[in-house]
MDTraj code that builds the backbone (N, CA, C; nanometers):
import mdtraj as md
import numpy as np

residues = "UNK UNK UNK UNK UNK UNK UNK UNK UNK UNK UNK UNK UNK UNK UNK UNK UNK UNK UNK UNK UNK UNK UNK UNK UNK UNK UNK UNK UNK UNK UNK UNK UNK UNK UNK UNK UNK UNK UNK UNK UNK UNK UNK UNK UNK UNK UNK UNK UNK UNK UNK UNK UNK UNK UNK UNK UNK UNK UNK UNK UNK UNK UNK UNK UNK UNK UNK UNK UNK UNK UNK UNK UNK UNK UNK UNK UNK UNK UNK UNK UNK UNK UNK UNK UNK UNK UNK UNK UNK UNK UNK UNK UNK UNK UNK UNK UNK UNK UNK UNK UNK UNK UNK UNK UNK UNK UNK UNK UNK UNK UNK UNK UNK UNK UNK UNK UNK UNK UNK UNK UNK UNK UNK UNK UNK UNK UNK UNK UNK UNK UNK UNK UNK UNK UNK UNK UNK UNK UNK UNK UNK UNK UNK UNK UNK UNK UNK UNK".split()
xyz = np.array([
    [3.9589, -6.5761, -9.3186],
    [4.0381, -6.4621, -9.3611],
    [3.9531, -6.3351, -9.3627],
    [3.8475, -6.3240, -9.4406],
    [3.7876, -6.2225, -9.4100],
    [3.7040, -6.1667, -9.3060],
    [3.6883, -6.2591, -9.1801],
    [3.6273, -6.2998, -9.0844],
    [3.7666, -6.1764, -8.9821],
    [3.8772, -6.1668, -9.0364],
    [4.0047, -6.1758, -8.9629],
    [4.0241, -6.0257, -8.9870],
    [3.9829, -5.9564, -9.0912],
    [3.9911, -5.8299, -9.1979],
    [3.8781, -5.7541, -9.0973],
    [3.7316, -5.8246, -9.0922],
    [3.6705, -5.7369, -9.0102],
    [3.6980, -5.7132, -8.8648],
    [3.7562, -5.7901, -8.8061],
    [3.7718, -5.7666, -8.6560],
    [3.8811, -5.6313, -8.6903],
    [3.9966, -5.6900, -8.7697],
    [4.0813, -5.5854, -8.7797],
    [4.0177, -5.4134, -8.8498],
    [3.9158, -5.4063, -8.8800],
    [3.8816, -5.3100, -8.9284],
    [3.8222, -5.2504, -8.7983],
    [3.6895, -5.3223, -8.7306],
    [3.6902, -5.2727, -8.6164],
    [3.8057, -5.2159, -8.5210],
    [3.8931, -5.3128, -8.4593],
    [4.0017, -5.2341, -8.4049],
    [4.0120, -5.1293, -8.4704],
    [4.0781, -5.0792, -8.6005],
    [4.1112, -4.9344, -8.6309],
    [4.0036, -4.8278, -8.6164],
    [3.8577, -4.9100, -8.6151],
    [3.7656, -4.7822, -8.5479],
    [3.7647, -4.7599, -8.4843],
    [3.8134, -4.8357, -8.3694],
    [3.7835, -4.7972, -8.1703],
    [3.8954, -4.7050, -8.1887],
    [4.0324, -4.7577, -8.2297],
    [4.1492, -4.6271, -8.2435],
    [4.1389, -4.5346, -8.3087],
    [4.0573, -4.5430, -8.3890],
    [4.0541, -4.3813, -8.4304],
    [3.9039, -4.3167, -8.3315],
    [3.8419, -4.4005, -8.3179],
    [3.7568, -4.2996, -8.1825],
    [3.7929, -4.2635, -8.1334],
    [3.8638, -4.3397, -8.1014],
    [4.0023, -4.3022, -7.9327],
    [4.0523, -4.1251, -7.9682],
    [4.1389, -4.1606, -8.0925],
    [4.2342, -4.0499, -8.1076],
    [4.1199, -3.9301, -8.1996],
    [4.0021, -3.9830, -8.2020],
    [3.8800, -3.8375, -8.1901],
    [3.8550, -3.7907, -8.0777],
    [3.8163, -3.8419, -7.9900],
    [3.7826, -3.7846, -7.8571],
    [3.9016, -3.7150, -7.7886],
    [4.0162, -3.8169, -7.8061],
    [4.1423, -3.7321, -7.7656],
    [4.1840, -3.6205, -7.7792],
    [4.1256, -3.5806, -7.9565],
    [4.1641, -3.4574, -8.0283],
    [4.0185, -3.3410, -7.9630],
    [3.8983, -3.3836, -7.9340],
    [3.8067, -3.3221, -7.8637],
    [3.8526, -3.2767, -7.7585],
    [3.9171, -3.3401, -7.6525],
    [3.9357, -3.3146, -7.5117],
    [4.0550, -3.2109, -7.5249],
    [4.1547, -3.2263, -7.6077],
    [4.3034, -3.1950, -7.6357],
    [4.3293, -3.1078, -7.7304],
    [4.2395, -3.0933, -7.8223],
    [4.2869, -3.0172, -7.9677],
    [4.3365, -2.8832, -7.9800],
    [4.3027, -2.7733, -7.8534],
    [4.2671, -2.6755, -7.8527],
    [4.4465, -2.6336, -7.8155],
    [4.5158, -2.7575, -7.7820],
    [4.6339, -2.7206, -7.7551],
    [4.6958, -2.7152, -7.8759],
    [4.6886, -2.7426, -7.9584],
    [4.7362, -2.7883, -8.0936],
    [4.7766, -2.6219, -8.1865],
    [4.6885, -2.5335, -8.1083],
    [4.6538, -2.4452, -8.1725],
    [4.7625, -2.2937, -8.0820],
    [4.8391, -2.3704, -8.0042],
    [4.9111, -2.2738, -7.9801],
    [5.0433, -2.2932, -8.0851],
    [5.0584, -2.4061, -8.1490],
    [5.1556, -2.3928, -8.2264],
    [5.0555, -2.3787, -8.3953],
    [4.9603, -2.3957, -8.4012],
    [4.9141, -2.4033, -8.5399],
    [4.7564, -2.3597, -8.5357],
    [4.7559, -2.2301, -8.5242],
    [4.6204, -2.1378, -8.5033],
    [4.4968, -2.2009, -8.5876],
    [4.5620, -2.2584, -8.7079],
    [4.4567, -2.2837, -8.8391],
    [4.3468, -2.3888, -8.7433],
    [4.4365, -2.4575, -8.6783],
    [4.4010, -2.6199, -8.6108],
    [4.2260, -2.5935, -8.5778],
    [4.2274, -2.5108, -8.4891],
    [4.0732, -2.4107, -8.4385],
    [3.9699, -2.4269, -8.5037],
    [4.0082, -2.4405, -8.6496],
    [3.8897, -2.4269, -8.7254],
    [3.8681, -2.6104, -8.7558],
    [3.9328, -2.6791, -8.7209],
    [3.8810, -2.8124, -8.7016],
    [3.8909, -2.8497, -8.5846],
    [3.9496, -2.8067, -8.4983],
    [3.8944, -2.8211, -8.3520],
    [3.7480, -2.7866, -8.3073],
    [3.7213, -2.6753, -8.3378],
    [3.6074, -2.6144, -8.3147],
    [3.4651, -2.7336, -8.3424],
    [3.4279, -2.7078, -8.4638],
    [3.3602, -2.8567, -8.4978],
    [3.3312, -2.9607, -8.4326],
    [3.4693, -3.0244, -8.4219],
    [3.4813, -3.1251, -8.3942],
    [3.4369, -3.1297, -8.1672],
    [3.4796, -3.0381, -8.1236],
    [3.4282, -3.0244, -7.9976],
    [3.2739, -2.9988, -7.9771],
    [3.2038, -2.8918, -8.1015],
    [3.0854, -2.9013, -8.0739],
    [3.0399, -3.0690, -8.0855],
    [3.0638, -3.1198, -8.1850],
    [2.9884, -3.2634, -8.1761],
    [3.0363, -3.3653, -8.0478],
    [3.1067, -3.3616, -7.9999],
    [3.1420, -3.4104, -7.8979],
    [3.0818, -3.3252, -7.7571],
    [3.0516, -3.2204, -7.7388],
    [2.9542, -3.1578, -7.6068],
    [2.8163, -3.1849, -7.6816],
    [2.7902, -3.1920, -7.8024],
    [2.6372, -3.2706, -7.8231],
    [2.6330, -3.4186, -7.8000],
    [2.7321, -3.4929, -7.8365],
    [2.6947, -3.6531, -7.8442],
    [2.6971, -3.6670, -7.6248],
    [2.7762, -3.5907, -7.5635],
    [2.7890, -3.5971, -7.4368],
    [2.6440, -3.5814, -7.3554],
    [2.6073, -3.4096, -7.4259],
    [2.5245, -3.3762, -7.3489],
    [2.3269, -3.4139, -7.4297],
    [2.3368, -3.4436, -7.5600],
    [2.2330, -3.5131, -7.5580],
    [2.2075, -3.6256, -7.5747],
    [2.2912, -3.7262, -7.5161],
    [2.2971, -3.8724, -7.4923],
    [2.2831, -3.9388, -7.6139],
    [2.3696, -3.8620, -7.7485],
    [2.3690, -3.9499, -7.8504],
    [2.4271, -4.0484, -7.8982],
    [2.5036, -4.1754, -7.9476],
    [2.5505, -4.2587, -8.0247],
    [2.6591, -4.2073, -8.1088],
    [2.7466, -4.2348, -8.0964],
    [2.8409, -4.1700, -8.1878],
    [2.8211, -4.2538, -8.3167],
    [2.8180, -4.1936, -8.4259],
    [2.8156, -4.3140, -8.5583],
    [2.9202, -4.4155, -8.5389],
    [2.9968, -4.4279, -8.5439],
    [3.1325, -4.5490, -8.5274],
    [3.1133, -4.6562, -8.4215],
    [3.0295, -4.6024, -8.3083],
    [3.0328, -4.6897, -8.2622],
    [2.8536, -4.8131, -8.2810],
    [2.8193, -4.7939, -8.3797],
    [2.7375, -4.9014, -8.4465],
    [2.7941, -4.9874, -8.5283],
    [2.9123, -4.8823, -8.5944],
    [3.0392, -4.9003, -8.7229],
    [3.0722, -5.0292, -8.6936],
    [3.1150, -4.9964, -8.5443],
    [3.2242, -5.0790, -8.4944],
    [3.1647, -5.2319, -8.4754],
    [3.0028, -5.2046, -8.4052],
    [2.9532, -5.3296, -8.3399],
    [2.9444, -5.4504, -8.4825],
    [2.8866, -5.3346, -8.6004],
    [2.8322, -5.4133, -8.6693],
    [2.9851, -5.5254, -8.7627],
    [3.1122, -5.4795, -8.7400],
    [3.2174, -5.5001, -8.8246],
    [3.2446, -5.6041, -8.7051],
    [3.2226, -5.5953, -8.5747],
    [3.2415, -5.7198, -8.4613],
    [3.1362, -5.8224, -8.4958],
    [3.0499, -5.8112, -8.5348],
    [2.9373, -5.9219, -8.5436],
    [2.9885, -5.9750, -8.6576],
    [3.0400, -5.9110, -8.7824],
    [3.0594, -5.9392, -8.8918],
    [3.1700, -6.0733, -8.8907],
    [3.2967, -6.0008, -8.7541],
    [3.4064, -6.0893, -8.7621],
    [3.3686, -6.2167, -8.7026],
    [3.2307, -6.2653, -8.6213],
    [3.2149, -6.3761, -8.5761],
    [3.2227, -6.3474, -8.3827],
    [3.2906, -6.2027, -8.3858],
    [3.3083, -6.1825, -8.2374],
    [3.1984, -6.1259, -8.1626],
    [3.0982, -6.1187, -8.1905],
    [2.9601, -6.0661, -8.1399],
    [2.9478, -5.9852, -8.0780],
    [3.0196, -5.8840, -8.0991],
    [3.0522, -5.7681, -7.9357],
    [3.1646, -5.8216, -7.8423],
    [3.2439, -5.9316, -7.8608],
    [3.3301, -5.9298, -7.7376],
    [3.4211, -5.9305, -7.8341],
    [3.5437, -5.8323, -7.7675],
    [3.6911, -5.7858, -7.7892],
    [3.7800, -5.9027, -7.7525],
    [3.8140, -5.9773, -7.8338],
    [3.9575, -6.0536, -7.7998],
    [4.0761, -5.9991, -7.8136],
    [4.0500, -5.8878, -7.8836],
    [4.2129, -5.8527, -7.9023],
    [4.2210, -5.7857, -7.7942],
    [4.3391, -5.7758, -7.7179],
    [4.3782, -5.7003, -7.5727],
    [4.3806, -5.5896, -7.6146],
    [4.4657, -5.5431, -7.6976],
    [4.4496, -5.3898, -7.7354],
    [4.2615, -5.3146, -7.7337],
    [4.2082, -5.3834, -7.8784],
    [4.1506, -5.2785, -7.8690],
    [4.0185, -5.3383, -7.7499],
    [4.0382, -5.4436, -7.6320],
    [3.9404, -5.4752, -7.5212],
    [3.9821, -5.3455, -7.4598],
    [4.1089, -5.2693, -7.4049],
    [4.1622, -5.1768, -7.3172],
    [4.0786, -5.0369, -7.3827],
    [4.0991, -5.0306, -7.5318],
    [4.0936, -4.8772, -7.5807],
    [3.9063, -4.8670, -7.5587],
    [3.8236, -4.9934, -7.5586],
    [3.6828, -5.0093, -7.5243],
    [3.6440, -4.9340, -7.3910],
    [3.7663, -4.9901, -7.3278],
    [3.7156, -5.0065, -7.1473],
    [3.7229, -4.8426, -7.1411],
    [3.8209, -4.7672, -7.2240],
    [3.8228, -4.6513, -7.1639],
    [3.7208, -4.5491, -7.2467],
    [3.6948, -4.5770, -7.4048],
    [3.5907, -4.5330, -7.4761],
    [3.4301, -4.5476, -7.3682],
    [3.4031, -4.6574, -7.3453],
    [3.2693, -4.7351, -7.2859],
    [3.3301, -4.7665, -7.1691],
    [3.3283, -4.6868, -7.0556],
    [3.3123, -4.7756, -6.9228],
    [3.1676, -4.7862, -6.8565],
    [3.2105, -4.9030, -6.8226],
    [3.0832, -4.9382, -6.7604],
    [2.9961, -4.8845, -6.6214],
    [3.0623, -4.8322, -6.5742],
    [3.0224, -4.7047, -6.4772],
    [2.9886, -4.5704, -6.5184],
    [2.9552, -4.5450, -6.6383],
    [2.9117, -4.4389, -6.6689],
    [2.7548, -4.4010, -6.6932],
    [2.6961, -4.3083, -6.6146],
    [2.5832, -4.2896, -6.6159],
    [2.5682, -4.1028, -6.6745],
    [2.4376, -4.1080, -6.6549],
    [2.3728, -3.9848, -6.7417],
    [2.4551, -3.8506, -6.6764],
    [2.4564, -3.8913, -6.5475],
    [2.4961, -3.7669, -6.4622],
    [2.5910, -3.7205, -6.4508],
    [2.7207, -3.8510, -6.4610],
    [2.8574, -3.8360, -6.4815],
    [2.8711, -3.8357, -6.6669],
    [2.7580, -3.8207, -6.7228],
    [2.8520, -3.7959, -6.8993],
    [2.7686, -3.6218, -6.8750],
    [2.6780, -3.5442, -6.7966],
    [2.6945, -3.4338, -6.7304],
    [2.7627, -3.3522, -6.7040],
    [2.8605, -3.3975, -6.6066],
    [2.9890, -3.3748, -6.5452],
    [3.0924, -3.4084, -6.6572],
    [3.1188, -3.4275, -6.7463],
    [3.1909, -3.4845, -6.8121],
    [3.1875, -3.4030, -6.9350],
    [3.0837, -3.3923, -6.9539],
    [3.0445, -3.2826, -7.1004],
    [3.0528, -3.1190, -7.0280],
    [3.0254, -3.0854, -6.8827],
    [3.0608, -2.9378, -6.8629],
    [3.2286, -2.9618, -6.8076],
    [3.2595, -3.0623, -6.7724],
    [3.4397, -3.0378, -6.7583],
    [3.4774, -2.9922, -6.9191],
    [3.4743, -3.0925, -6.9784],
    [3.4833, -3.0352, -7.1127],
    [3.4918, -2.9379, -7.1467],
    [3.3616, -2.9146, -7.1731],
    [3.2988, -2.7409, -7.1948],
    [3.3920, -2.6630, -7.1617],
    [3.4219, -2.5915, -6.9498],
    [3.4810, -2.5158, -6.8852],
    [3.6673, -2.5514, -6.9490],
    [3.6641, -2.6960, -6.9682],
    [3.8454, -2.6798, -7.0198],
    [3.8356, -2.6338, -7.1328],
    [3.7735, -2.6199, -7.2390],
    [3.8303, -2.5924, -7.3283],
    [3.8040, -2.4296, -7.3140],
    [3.6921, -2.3763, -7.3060],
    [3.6800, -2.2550, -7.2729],
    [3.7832, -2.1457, -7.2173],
    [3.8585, -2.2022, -7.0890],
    [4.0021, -2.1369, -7.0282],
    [4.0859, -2.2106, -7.1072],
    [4.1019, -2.3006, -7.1872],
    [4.2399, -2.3192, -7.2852],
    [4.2173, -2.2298, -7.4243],
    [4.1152, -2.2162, -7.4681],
    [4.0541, -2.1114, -7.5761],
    [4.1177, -1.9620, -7.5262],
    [4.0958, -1.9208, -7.4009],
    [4.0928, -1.8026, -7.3378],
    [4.2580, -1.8078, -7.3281],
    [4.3028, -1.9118, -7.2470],
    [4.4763, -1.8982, -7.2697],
    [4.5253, -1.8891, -7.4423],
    [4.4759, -1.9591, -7.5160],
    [4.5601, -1.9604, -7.6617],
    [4.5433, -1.8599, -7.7500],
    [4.4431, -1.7753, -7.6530],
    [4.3756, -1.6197, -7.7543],
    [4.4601, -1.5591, -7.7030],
    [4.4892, -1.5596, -7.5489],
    [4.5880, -1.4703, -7.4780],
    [4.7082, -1.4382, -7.5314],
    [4.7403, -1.5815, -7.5280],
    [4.9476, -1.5709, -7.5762],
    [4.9091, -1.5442, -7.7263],
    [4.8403, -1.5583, -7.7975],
    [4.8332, -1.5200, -7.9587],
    [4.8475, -1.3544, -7.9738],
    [4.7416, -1.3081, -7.8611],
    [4.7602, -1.1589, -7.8799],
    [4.8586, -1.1154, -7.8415],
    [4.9334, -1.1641, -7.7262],
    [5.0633, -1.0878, -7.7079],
    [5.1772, -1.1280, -7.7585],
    [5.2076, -1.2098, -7.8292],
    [5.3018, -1.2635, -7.9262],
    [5.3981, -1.1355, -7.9539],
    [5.5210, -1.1983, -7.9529],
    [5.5922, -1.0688, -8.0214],
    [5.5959, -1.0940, -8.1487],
    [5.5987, -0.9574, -8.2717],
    [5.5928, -0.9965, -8.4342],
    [5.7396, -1.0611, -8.4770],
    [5.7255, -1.1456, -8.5380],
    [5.8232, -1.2230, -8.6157],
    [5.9275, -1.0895, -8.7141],
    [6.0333, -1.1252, -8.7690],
    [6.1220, -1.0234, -8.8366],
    [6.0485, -0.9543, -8.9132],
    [6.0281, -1.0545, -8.9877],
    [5.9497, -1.0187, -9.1030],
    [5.8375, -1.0019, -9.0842],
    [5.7523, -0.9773, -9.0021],
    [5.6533, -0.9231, -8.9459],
    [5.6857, -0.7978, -8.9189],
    [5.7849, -0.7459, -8.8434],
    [5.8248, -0.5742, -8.7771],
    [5.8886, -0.5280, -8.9189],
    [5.9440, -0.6296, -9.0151],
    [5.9730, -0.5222, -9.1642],
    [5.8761, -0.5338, -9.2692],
    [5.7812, -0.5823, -9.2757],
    [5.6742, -0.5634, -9.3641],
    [5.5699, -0.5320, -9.2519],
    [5.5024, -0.4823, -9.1826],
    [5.3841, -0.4546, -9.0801],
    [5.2420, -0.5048, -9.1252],
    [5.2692, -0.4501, -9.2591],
    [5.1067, -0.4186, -9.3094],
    [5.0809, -0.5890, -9.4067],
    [5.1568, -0.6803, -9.4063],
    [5.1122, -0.8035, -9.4694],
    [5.2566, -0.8791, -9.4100],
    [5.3565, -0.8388, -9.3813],
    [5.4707, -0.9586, -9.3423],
    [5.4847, -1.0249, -9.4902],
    [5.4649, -0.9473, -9.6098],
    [5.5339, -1.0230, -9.7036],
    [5.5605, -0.9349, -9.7829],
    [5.7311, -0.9526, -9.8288],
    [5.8128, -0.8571, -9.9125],
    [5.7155, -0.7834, -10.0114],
    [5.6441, -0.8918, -10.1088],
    [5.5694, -0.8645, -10.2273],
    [5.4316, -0.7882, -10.2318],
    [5.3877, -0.7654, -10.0895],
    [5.2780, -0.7032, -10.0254],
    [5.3213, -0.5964, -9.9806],
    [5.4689, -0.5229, -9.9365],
    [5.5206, -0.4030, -9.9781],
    [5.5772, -0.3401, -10.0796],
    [5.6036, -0.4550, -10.1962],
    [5.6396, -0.4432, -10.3416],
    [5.4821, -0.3563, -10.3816],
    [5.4145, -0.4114, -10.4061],
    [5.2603, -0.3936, -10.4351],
    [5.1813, -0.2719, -10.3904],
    [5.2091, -0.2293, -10.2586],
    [5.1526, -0.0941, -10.2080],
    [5.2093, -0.0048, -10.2356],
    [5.3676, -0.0462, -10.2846],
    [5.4417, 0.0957, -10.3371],
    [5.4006, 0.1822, -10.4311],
    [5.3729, 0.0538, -10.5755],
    [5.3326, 0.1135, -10.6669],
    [5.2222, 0.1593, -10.6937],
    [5.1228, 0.1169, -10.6003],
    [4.9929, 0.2025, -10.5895],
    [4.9751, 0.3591, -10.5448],
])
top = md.Topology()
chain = top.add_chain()
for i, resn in enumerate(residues, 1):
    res = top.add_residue(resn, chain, resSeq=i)
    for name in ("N", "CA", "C"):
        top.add_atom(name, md.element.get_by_symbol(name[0]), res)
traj = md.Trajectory(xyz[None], top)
């Protein structure tokens, strides 16, 4: 049983690696509907063009090995799921030159998706209540300057 708890704990680390890197490669879109997003996107992409480009270890994935050894599975994935979400985290064709190429694709996408989501932000048209309050877009923030 508890042998059964750690494999399953592993799996939820490879998936949430998964859906980290995802949010690395991807996040920056997030931020055309929710600007705030940026400020945890941001972060989170620098550590991901460092773990790329200075050939580091991501913490989780020791997380992971050591919660596989734990379950009795020694490094090999029986569960189909998370064997697939491995293959695409860790493929085995990946070398120094292509995580290179891989860390400046990166880089250059997010850079022109940064550059697009600054774009359409600045030209946005103002919301109602944006063109009737100007100076804060909130009733109580023209309540407030009056009486000053």
């Amino acid at each position: 049983m508890k042998r059964m708890r750690y494999g399953l704990f592993a799996d939820v680390i490879v998936l949430v690696h998964l859906l980290f890197v995802l949010f690395v490669m991807f996040g920056v879109l997030f931020a055309l509907r929710w600007p705030g997003i940026i400020w945890m996107h941001g972060p989170a992409l620098i550590w991901g063009l460092i773990v790329e480009f200075a050939d580091l270890t991501c913490p989780l994935t020791p997380l992971e090995n050591r919660l596989r050894v734990a379950a009795g599975e020694a490094g090999s994935r029986e569960n189909f799921l998370a064997q697939g979400l491995v293959t695409v985290l860790y493929p085995e064709f990946l070398t120094r030159d292509l995580q290179f190429f891989l860390g400046g694709s990166l880089l250059f996408m997010n850079i022109g998706l940064y550059a697009y989501v600054l774009r359409k932000r600045s030209n946005r048209r103002p919301t109602k209540r944006e063109e009737a309050y100007p100076s804060t877009g909130d009733p109580a923030g023209r309540h407030e300057a009056e009486r000053l």
